[in-house]
NUMARVO-288250 format. One record per residue (C-alpha): x, y, z. Coordinates in steps of 0.5 Angstrom, whole numbers, plus 2048, in hexadecimal, padded with zeros to 3 digits. Each point is the difference from the previous one (the first is absolute). Example, Ala and Ser with C-alpha at 12.3 -4.5 7.8 and 13.67 -1.06 7.14 Angstrom:
{east:819 north:7F7 up:810};
{east:802 north:807 up:7FE};
END
This chain:
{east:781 north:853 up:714};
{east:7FB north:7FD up:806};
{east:800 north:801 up:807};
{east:800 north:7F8 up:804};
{east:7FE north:7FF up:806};
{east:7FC north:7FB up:805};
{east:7F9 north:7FE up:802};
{east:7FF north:7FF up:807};
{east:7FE north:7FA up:7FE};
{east:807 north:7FE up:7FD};
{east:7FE north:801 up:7F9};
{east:805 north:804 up:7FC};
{east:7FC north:805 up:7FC};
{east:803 north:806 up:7FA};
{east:7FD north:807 up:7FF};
{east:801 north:806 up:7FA};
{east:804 north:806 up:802};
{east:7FA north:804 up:800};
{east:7FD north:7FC up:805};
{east:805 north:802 up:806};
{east:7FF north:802 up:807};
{east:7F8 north:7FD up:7FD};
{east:7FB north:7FB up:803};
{east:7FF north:7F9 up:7FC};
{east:7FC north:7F9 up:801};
{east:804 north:7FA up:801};
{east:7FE north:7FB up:7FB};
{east:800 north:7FA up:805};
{east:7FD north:802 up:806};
{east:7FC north:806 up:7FE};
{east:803 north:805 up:805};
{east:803 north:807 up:800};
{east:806 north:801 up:7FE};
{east:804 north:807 up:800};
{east:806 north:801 up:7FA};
{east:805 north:802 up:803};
{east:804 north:807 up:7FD};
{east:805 north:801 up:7FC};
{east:805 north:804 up:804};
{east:7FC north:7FE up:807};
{east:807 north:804 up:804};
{east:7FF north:806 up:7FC};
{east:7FE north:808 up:803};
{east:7F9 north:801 up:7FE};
{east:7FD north:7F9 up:7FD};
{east:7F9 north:7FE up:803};
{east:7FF north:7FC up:804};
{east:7FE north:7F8 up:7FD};
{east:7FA north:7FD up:803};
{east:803 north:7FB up:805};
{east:800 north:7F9 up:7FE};
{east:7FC north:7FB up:805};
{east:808 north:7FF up:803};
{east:800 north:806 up:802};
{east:7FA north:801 up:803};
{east:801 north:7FA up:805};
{east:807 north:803 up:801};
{east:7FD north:807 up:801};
{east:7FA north:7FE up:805};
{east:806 north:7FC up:804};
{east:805 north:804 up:801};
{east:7FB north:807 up:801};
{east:7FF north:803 up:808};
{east:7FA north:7FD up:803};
{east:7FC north:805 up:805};
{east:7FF north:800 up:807};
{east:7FA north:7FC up:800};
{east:802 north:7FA up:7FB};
{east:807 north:800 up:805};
{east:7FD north:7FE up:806};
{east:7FB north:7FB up:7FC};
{east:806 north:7FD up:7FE};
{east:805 north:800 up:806};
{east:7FA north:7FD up:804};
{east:7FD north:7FB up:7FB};
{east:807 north:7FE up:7FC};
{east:800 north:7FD up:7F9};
{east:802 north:7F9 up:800};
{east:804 north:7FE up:7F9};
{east:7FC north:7FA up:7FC};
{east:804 north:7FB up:7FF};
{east:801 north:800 up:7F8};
{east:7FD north:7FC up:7FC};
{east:7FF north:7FF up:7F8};
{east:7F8 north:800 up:7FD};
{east:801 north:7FB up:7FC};
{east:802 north:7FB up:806};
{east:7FD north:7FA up:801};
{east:802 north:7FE up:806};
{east:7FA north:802 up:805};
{east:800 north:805 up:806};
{east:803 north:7FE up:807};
{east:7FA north:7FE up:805};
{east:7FF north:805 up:805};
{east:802 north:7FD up:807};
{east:7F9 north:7FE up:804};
{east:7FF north:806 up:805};
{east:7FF north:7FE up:807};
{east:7FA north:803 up:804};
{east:802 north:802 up:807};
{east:7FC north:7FD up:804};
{east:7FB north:804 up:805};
{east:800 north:801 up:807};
{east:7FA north:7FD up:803};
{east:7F9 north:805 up:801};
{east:7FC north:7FB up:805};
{east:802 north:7FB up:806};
{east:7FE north:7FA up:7FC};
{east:804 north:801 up:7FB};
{east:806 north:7FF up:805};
{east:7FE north:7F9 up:800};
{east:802 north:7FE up:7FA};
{east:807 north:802 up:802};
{east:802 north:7FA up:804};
{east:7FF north:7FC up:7FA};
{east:805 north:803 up:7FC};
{east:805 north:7FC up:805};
{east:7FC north:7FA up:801};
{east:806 north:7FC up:7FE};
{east:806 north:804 up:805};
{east:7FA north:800 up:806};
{east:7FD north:7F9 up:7FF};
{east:808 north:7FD up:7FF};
{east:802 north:804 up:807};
{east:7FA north:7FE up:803};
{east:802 north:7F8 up:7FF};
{east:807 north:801 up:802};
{east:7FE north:803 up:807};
{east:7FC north:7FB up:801};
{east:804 north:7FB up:7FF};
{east:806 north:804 up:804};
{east:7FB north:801 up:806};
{east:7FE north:7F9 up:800};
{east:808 north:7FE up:800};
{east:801 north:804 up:806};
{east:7FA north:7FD up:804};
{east:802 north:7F8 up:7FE};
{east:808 north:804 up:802};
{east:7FE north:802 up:806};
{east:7FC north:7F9 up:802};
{east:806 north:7FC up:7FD};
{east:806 north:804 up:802};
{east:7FF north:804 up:807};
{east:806 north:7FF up:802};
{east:804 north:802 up:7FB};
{east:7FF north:807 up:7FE};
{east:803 north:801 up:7F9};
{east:7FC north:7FC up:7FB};
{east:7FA north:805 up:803};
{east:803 north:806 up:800};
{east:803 north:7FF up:7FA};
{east:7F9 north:7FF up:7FD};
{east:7FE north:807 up:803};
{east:804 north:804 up:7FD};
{east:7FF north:7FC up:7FA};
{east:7F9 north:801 up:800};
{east:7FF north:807 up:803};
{east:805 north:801 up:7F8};
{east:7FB north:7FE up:7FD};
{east:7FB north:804 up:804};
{east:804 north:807 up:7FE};
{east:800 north:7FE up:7F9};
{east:7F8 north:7FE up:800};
{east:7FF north:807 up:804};
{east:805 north:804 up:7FB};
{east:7FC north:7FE up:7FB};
{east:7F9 north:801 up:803};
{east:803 north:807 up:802};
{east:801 north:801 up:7F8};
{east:7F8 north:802 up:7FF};
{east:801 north:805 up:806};
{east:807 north:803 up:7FC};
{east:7FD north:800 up:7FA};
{east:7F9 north:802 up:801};
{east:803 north:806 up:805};
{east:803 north:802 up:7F9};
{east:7FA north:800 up:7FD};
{east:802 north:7FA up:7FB};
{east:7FB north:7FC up:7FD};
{east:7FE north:7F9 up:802};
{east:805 north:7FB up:7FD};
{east:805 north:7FB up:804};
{east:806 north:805 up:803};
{east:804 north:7FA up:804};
{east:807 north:802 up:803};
{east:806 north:7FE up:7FD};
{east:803 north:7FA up:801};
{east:806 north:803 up:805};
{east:801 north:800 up:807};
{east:7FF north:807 up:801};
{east:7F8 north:801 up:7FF};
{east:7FE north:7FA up:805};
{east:804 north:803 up:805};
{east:7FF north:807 up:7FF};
{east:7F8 north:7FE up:801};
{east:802 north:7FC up:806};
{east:803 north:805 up:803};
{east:7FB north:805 up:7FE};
{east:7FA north:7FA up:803};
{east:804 north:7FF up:807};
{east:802 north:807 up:801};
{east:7F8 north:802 up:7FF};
{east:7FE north:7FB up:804};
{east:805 north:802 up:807};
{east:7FE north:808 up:7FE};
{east:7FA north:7FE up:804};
{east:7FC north:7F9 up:7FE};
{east:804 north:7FC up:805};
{east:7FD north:803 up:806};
{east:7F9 north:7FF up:7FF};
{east:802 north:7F9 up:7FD};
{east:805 north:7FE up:807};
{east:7FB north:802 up:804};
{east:7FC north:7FA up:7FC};
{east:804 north:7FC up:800};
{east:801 north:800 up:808};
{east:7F9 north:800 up:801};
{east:800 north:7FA up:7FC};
{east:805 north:7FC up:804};
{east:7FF north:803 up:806};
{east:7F9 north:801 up:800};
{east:7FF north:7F9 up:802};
{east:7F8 north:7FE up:7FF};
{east:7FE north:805 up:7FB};
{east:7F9 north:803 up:800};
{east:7FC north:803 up:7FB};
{east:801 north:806 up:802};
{east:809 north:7FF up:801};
{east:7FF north:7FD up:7F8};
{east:7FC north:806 up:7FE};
{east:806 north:804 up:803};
{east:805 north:7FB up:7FD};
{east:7FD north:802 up:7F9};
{east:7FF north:807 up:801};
{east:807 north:801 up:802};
{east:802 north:7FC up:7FA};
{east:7FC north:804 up:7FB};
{east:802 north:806 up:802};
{east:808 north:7FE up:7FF};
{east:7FE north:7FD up:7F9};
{east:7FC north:807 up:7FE};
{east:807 north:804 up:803};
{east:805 north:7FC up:7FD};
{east:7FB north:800 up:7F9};
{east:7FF north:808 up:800};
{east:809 north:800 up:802};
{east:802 north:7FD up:7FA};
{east:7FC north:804 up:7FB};
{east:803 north:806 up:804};
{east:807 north:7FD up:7FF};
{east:7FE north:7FE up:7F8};
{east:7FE north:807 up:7FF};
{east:805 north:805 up:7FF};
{east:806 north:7F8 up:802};
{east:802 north:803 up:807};
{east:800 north:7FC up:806};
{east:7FE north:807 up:804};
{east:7F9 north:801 up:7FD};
{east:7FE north:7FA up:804};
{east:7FE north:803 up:806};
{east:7FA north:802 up:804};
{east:7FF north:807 up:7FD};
{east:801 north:7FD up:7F8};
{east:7FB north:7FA up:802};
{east:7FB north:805 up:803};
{east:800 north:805 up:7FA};
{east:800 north:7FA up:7FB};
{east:7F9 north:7FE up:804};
{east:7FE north:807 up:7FF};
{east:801 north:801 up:7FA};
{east:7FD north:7F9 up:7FD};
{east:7FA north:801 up:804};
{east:7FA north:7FC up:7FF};
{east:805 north:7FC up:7FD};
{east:804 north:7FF up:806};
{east:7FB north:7F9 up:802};
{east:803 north:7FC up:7FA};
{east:807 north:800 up:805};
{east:7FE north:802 up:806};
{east:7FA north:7FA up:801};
{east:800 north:7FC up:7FA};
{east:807 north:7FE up:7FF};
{east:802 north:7FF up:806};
{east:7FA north:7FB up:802};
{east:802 north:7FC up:7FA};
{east:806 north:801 up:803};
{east:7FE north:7FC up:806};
{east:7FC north:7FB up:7FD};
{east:806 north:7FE up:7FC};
{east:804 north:7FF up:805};
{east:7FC north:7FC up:804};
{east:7FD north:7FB up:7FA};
{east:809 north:800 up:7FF};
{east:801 north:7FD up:808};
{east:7FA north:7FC up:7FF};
{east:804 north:7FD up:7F9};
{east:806 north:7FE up:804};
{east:7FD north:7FE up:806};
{east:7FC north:7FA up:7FB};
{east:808 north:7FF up:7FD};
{east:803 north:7FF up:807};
{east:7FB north:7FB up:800};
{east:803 north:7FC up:7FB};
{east:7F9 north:802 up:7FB};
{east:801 north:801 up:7F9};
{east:7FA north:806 up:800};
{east:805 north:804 up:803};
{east:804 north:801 up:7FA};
{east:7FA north:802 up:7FC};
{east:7FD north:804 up:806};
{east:807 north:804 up:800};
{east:801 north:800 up:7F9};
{east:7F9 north:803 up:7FF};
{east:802 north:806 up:805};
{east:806 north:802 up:7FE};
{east:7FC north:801 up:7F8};
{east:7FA north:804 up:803};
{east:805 north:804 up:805};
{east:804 north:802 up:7FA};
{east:7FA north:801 up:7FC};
{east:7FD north:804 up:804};
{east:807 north:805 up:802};
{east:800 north:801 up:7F8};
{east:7FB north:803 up:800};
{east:7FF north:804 up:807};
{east:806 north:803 up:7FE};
{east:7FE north:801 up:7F8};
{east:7FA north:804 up:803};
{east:803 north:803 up:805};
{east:806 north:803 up:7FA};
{east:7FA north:802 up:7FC};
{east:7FC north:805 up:805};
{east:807 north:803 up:803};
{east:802 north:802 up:7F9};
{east:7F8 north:802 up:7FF};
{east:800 north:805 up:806};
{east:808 north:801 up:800};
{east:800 north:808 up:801};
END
């Protein structure tokens, strides 16, 4: 009489009866094999040495300790995908990993900013261009006859939201600590008039007084000298600072409440130093920008083809640089926020 069993590695293999509840070597794969007894259920037969299934089943199935569960609980074993070793098929090709892009470290590097949107930018500017001029020939050609002009405002100041929509993205994101990449609204009207709104309602929480009271010396003014000029600037330089530092309050926690004098005052005293870039700088290119546009639609109604470029130019450099005064200003808010 001979004892039969099995191999871990499917071979079937006999034994004497005197080799019961004994180790034995597998012919094919040279591996430990335990002989399983004669009478396995009985009281009192010894214990057979485990055979390499029971010894997987028993490592599985035994109680972890304390440590060993917490690992497992936080670290979870993921299932391999069965494969067979004798197949030739190759292994899947990992997906490719995508680096997180970094937020920017100096103020120079927000210069590279704009760029990643030149196409978008570069597009708005065109087509503002073309709109203005259109409404400059419109208001030449059809004074008496309101609707082809205001039909052409309300065209172009569309456009304009979506083009400020998608300047205000690189404070949105910068603000969220999200690195340099092209972020653009999405294609529904629900962004651009939601920016709309958050732009016109900064510029009336305080930037239209100093901006009418320009205006009103400017056309009531009559002659202007250097000094009434250095007032009319001044008065805008100040509107285009206050509504700048109103819509980064508005942008940061997104309530229109935060764009008020307290929220502008502590934005200014927490940048600093910093606070030169949208107190001083940007607001003189602000001023250089408007004053290079009327120059631009002055030479258009002249009937003067420069002027088509001469705006298409401003409206590119103003997008440009609103893209990256406002990523730079993004990036420090979010480096000093408290």
């Amino acid at each position: 009489m001979s004892i039969k069993f099995i191999c871990s590695c499917g071979k079937h293999l006999r034994a004497r009866d005197e080799m019961a509840a004994r180790r034995s070597m597998c012919p094919r794969c040279g591996a430990p094999v335990g002989v399983p007894s004669l009478r396995p259920t009985h009281p009192g037969t010894p214990v057979a040495p485990l055979t390499p299934q029971e010894r997987l089943r028993l490592n599985r199935n035994k109680p972890r300790s304390a440590s060993e569960a917490l690992t497992t609980a936080i670290f979870p074993t993921l299932p391999l995908p069965a494969c067979s070793p004798s197949s030739n098929e190759p292994s899947p090709t990992p997906k490719a990993y995508r680096r997180r892009r970094q937020l920017e470290q100096h103020w120079y590097e927000c210069l590279a900013y704009p760029f990643l949107s030149r196409n978008v930018l570069v597009s708005f500017a065109l087509v503002l261009s073309v709109g203005m001029g259109s409404i400059v020939l419109a208001l030449q050609s059809f004074l008496q006859s309101r609707f082809p002009w205001i039909a052409g405002v309300v065209v172009v100041g569309l456009i304009l939201a979506y083009a400020y929509s998608t300047v205000e993205c690189a404070l949105a994101s910068a603000l969220a600590g999200k690195g340099a990449a092209s972020y653009l609204p999405t294609w529904s009207a629900a962004d651009p008039l939601k920016s709309g709104v958050r732009w016109l309602f900064c510029f009336v929480a305080g930037p239209i007084v100093p901006t009418s009271l320009a205006i009103y010396l400017w056309i009531y003014g009559g002659d202007l000298t250097a000094l009434d000029w250095a007032i009319v600037v001044e008065l805008g330089g100040v509107a285009a600072a206050y509504w700048f530092l109103a819509i980064i309050c508005a942008n940061q926690r997104n309530r229109l409440r935060d764009a008020n004098p307290v929220r502008v005052a502590q934005l200014v005293q927490r940048l600093k130093y910093r606070a030169i870039v949208p107190v001083l700088i940007a607001p003189a290119l602000a001023i250089a920008h408007v004053l290079l546009g009327l120059s631009a639609l002055t030479a258009l109604a002249q009937h003067v083809f420069a002027g088509w470029l001469l705006l298409a130019g401003c409206l590119c450099s103003a997008l440009f640089w609103s893209a990256f005064f406002f990523r730079l200003l993004g990036v420090w808010c979010y480096c000093t926020k408290p």
